[in-house]
C-alpha positions as CSV (number, residue, x, y, z in Angstrom):
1,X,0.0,0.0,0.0
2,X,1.5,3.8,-0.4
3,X,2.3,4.6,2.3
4,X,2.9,8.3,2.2
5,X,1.5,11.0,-0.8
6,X,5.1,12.8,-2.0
7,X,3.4,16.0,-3.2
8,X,1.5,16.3,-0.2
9,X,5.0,17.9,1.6
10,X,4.4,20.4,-0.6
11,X,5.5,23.3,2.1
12,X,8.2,20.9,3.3
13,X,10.6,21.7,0.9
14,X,9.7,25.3,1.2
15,X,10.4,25.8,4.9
16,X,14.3,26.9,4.5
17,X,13.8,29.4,2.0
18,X,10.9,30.9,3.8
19,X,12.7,31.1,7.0
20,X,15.5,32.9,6.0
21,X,12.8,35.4,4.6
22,X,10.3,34.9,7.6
23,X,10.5,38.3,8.9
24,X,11.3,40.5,6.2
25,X,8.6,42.9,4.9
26,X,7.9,42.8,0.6
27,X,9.5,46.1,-0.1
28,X,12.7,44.4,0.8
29,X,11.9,41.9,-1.4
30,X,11.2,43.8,-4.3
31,X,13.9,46.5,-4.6
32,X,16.3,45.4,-7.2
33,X,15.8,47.7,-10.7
34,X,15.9,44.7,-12.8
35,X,12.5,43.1,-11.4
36,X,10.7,46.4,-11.3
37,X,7.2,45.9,-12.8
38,X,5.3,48.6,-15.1
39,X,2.3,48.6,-14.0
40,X,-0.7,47.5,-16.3
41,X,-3.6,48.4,-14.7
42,X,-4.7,44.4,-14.2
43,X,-4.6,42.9,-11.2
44,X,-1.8,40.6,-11.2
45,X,-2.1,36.7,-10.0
46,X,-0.3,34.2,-8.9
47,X,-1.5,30.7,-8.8
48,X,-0.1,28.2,-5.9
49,X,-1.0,24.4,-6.6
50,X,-1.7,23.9,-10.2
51,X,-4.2,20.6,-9.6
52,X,-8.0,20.2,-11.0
53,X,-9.6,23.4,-8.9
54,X,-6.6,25.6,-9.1
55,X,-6.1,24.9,-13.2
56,X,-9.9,25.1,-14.1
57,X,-11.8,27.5,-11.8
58,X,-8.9,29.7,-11.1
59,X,-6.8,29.2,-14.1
60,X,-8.3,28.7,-17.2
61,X,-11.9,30.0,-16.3
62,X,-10.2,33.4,-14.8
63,X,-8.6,33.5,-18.1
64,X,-11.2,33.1,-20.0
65,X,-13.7,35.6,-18.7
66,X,-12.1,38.2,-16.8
67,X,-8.7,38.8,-18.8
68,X,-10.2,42.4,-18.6
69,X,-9.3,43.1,-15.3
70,X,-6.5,40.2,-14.1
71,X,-3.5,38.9,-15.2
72,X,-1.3,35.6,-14.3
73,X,2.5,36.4,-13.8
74,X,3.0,33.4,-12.4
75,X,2.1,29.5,-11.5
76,X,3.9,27.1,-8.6
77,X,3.8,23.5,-7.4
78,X,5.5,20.7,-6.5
79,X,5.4,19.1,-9.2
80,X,6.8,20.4,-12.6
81,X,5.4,17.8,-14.7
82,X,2.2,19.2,-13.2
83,X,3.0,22.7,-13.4
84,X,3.5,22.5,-17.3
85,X,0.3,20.9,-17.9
86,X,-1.4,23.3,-16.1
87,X,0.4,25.9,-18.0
88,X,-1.5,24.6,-21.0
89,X,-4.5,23.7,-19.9
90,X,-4.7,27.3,-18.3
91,X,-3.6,28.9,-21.7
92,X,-0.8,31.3,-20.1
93,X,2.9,32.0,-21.3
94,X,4.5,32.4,-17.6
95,X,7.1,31.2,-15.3
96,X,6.7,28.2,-13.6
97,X,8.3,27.9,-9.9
98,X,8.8,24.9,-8.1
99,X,7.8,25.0,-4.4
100,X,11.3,25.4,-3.1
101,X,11.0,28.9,-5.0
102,X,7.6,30.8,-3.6
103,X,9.2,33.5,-2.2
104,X,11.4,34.0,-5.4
105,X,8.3,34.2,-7.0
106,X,6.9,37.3,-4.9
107,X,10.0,38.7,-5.5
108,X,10.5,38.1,-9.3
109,X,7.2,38.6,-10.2
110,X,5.1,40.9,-7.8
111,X,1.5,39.2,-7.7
112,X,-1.3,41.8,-6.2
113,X,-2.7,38.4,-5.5
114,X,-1.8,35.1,-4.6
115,X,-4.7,32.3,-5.5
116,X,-3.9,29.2,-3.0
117,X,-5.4,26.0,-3.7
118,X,-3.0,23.4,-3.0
119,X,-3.6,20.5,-0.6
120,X,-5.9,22.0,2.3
121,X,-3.8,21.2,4.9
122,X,-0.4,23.4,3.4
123,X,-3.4,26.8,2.8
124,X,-2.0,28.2,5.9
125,X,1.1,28.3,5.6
126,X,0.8,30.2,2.0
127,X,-1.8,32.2,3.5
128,X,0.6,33.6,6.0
129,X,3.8,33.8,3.9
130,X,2.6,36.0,0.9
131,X,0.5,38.0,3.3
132,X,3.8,38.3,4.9
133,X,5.4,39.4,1.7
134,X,2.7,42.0,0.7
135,X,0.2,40.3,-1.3
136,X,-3.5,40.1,-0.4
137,X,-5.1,36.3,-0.5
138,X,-7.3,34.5,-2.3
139,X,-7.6,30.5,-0.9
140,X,-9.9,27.6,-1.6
141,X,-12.0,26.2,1.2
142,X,-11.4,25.6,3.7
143,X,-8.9,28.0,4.7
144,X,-7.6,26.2,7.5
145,X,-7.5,22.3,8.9
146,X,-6.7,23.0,13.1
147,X,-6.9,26.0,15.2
148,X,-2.9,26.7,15.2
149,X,-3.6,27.0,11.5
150,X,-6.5,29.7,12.5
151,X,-4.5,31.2,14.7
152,X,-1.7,32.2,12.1
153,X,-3.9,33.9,9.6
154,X,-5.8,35.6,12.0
155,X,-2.4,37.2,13.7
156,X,-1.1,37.3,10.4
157,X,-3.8,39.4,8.6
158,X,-3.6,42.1,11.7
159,X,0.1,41.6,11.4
160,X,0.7,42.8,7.8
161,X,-2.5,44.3,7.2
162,X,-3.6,42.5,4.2
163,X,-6.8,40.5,3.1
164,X,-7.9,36.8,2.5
165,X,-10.8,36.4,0.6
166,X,-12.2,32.5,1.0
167,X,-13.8,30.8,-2.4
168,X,-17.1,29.6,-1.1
169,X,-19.2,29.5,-3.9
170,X,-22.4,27.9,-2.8
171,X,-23.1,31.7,-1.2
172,X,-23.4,32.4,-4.8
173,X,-25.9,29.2,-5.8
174,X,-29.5,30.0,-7.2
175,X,-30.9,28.1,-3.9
176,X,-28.4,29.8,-1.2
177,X,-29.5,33.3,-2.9
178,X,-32.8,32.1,-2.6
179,X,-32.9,31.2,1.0
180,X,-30.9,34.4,2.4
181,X,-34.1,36.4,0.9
182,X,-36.3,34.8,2.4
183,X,-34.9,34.6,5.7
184,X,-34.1,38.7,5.5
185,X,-37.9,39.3,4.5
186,X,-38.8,38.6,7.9
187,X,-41.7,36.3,6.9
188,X,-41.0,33.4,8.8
189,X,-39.6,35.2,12.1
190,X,-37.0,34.3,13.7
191,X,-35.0,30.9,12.9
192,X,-35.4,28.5,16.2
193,X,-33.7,25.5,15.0
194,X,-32.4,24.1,11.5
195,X,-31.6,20.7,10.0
196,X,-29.5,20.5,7.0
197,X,-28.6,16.9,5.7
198,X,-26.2,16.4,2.9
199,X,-26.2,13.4,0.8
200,X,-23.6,12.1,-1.9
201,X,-23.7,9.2,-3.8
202,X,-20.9,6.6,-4.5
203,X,-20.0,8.6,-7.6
204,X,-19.0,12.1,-5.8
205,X,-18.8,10.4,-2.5
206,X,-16.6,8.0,-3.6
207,X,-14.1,10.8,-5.0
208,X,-13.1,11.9,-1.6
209,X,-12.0,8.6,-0.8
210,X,-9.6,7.9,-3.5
211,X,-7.8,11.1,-3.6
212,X,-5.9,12.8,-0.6
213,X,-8.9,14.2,1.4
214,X,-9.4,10.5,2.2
215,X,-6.6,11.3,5.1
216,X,-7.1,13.7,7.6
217,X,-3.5,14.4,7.7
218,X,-4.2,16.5,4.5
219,X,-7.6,17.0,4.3
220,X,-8.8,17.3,8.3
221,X,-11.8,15.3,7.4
222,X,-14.8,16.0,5.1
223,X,-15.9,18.0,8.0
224,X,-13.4,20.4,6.9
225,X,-13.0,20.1,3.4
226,X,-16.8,19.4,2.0
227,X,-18.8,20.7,5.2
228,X,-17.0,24.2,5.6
229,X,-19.1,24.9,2.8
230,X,-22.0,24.1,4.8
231,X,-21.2,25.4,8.2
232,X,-20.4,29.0,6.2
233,X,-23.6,29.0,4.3
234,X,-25.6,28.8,7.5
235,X,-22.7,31.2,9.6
236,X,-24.1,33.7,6.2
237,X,-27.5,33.0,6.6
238,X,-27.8,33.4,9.9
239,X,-25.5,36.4,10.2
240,X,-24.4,34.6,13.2
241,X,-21.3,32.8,15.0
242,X,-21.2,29.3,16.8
243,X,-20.8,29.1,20.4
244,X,-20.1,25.1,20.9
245,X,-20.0,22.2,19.1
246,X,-20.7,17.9,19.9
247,X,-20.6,15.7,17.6
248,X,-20.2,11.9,16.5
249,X,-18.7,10.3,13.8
250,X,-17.0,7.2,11.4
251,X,-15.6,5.6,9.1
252,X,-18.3,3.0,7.9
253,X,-18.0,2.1,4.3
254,X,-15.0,2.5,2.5
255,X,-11.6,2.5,3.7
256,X,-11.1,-0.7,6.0
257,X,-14.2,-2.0,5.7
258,X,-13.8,-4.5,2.7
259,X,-12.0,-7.9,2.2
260,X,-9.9,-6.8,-0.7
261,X,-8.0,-3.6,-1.4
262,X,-5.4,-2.4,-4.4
263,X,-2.8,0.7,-4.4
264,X,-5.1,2.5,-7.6
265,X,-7.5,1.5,-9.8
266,X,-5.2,1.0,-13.1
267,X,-3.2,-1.4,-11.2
268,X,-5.8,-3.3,-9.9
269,X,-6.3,-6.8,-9.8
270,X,-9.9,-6.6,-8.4
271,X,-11.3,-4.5,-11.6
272,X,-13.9,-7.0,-12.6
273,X,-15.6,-7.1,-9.4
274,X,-15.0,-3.8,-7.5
275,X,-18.3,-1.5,-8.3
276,X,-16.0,1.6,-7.8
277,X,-13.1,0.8,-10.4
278,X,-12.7,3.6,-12.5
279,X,-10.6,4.2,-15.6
280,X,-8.9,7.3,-15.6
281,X,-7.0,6.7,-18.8
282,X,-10.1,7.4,-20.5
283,X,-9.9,11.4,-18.9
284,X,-7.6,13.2,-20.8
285,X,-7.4,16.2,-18.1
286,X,-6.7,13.9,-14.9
287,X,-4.3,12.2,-17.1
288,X,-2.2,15.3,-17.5
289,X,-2.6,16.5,-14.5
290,X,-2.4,13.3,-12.3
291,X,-1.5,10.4,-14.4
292,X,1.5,12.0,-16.7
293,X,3.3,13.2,-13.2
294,X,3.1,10.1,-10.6
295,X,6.8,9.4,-11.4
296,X,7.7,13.2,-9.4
297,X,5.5,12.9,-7.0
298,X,3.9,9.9,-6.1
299,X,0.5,10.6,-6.2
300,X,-2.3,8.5,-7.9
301,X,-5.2,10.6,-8.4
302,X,-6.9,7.0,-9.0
303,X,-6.6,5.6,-5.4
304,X,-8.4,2.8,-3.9
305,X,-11.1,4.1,-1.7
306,X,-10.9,0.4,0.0
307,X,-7.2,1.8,1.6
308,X,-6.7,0.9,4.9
309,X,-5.2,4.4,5.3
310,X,-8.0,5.8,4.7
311,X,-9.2,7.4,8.5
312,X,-11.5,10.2,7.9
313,X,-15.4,9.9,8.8
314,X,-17.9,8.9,6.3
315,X,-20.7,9.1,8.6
316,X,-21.3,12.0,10.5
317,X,-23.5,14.1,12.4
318,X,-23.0,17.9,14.1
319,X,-24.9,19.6,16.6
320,X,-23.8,23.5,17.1
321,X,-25.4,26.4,19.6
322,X,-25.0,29.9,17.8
323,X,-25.1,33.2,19.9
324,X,-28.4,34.3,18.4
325,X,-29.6,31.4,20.3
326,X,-30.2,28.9,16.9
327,X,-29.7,25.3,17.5
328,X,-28.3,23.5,14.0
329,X,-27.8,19.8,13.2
330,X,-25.8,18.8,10.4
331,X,-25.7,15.2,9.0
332,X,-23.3,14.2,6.1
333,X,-23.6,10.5,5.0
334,X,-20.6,9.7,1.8
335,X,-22.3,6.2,-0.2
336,X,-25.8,6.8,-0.9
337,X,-27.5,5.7,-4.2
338,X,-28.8,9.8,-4.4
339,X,-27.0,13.0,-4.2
340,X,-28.8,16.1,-2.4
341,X,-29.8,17.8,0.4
342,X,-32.2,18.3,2.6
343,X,-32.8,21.6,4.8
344,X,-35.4,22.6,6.9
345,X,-35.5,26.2,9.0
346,X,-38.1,25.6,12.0
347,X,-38.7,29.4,13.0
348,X,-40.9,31.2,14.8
349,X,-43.4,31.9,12.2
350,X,-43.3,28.5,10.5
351,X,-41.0,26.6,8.4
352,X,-39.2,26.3,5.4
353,X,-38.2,23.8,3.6
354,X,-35.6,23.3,0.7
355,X,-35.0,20.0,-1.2
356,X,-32.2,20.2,-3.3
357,X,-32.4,17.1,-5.9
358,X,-29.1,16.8,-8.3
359,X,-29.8,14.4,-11.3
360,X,-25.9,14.4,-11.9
361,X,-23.1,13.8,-9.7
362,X,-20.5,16.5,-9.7
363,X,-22.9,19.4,-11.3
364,X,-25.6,21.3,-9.8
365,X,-28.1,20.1,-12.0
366,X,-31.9,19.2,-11.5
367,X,-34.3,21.0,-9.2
368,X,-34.7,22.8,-6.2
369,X,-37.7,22.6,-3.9
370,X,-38.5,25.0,-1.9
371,X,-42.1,25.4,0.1
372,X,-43.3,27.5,3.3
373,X,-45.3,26.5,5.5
374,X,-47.3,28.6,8.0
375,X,-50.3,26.5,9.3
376,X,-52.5,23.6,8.7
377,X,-54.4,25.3,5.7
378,X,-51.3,27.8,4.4
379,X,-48.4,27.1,2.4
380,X,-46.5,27.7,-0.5
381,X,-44.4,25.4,-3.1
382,X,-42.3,26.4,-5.9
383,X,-39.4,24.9,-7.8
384,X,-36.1,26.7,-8.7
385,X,-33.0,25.7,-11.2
386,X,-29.4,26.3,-11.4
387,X,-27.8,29.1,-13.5
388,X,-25.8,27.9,-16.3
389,X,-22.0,27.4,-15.6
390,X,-20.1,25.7,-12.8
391,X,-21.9,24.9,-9.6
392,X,-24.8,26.3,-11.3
393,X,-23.7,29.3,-12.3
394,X,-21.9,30.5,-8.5
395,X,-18.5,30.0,-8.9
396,X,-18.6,32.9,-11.8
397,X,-20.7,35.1,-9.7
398,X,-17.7,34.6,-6.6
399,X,-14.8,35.8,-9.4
400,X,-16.8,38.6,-11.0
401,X,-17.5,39.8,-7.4
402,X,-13.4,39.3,-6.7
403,X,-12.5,40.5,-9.8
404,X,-14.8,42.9,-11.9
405,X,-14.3,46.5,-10.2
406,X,-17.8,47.8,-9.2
407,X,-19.9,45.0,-8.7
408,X,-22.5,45.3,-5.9
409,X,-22.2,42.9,-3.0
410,X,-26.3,42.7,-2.1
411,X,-25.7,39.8,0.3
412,X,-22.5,40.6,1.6
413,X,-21.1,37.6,-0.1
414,X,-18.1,38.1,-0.2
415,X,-16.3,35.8,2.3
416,X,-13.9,37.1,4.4
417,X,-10.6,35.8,6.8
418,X,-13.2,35.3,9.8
419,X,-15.9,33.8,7.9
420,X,-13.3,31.2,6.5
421,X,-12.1,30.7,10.3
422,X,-15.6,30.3,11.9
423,X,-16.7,27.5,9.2
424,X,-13.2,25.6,9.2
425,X,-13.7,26.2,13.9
426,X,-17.3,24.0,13.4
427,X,-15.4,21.3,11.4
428,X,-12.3,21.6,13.3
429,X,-14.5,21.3,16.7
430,X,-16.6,18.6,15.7
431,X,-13.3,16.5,15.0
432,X,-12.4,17.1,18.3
433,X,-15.8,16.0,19.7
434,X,-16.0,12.7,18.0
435,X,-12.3,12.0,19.0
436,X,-13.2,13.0,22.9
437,X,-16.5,12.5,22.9
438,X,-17.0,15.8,24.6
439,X,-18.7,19.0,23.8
440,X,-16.5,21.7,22.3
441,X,-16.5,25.6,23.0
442,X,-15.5,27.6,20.1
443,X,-14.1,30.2,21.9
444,X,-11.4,27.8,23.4
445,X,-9.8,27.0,20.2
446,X,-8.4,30.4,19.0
447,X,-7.7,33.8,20.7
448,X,-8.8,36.5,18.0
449,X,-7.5,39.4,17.7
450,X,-9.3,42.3,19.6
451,X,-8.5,44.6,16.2
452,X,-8.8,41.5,13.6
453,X,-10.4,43.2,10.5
454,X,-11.6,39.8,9.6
């Protein structure tokens, strides 16, 4: 069995350039003549971890649609092999910089902004660094897998005074859009008590489990990764911030619990019979991204979700107290034969429920239910679809709201430092609960700032 994922030290190698540098503000980074930059009037980008999200949504998309306003000056990885696909899948003509080289990157190339989306467990400590050499933040969800790493960006960020903006795009999502209105119209009162239950199936669910997030070394669980989505739509919609957190999880289905296991699925000698064998040759992106680079790094993109390695929590279930007095109970279950969700907001006026029914795995794509209930005789049902685009339509909404100069944030969208810290503190909390069994207070896990922008 692998016994270790190569790529996944992708700071490691970084650690004794960065300390030399640790302390050293940008301007003194950036003062030799020769790497002077005119300026173009674009925001300029640089892209750390070159794998699916970071090449698609924030390489070749960003590309694509908002050239107007940004511009990449530069890409970095571990991987080179990885880094030059990228390069072309992206469509961009700049330097590539492996890992060791980040902060000769800031230095060589002056980014405005630094886009991270490498492995979720490393965010933090790019987060930090090119906040610590002058460039505001933009990192994929969730921003942060334990509270030291919380702790950082928050001192950080009041530390060098600049931004992180956290890519949750289901704040941008027809339904999410949807709910925040009716929960600011004041119809339905206040919100007593929600229940939000996630389902995946074993085409989505099963993902997770053959790629790195299956370890909670680098991922911190599903409860980081997939549910900080979750716990920050609610954190949005309620406009409010968790107090404590108990909850109870594990790992039920995949990982151990089978009788016969391989290292990937191409090298498999349990094809015929294993229901979750997939063929990667036959996608051309994963194999230039993933299968044309395993001889750098190590990393097979096709794992086998039957690893014993595997020891994050495919079951779970969340209870959390918020200081507006809502009580929320969150359920995530990873092997269903359905993908969707189920929410229900019990408030003082009545309820409302939301069914969100995906007819294919991966996209947002079938219907959404949503119907009010006030009484016995009074309620109201009506259906609503995705956008066009990816994850029906939000994750161009969350760039042209990054990006475009002058677009309105109605919903205040926009996620910030602290809204990326309270959703990663729920996940972060509730792994601490289901490894103690105890209840866990939010405020005992980080120390924030008394003049944290966040």
């Amino acid at each position: 069995m692998q016994k270790s994922i190569r790529r996944r030290n992708f700071i490691g190698e970084t650690a004794s350039v960065a300390a030399a540098t640790a302390f050293l503000p940008y301007t003194s980074l950036a003062t030799d003549n020769k790497n002077k930059v005119q300026p173009s009037g674009k925001k300029r980008l640089a892209l750390v971890g070159t794998g699916d999200r970071g090449s698609s949504n924030w390489g070749k998309s960003v590309v694509n649609n908002f050239a107007e306003y940004v511009e990449f000056v530069a890409l970095c990885d571990i991987n080179p092999k990885r880094m030059e696909a990228a390069k072309q899948l992206i469509g961009v003509d700049v330097k590539c910089y492996p890992a060791p080289d980040f902060d000769l990157m800031i230095k060589e190339t002056r980014p405005d902004l630094v886009i991270v989306t490498t492995t979720d467990c490393f965010h933090e400590k790019y987060i930090v660094r090119a906040m610590e050499l002058g460039c505001d933040v933009i990192s994929e969800k969730s921003i942060a897998i334990d509270a030291d790493q919380c702790q950082r960006i928050a001192d950080a960020e009041v530390r060098t005074g600049r931004k992180v903006i956290v890519g949750f795009n289901v704040r941008h999502m027809n339904e999410s859009i949807e709910m925040k209105k009716i929960l600011l119209s004041g119809e339905l009162g206040k919100v007593i008590s929600i229940d939000y239950h996630e389902y995946l199936d074993t085409s989505h669910g099963a993902s997770y489990f053959r790629r790195w997030h299956g370890k909670k070394a680098y991922s911190g669980s599903l409860l980081l990764h997939k549910a900080s989505h979750h716990f920050d739509l609610i954190n949005w919609l309620l406009e409010s911030e968790p107090i404590d957190v108990h909850a109870i999880g594990k790992l039920a289905f995949y990982g151990h619990n089978n009788n016969y296991r391989g290292r990937n699925c191409r090298d498999c000698a349990f094809t015929e019979k294993c229901k979750f064998y997939w063929d990667m040759t036959k996608d051309a992106r994963m194999m230039a991204l993933y299968g044309n680079c395993e001889d750098v790094d190590g990393y097979f993109r096709d794992g086998c979700v039957w690893d014993n390695e595997i020891d994050i929590y495919d079951t779970s279930s969340v209870q959390v107290n918020y200081d507006n007095g809502t009580q929320f109970t969150y359920t995530m279950n990873t092997f269903l034969p359905q993908e969707g969700q189920r929410i229900t907001f019990f408030c003082e006026n009545g309820k409302l429920d939301v069914n969100l029914n995906y007819s294919q795995p991966w996209e947002v794509a079938g219907t959404f239910e949503f119907r009010i209930t006030k009484d016995r005789k009074t309620t109201k049902y009506w259906i609503l679809k995705p956008a066009e685009g990816s994850h029906g339509g939000a994750d161009d909404r969350l760039k042209e709201l990054i990006f475009k100069p002058g677009t309105k944030d109605q919903f205040n969208s926009r996620a910030d430092s602290r809204a990326g810290i309270m959703s990663s503190l729920i996940g972060i909390a509730a792994r601490q609960s289901i490894e103690t069994g105890k209840m866990v207070q939010i405020a005992d896990l980080v120390k924030f700032p008394k003049v944290w922008r966040g």
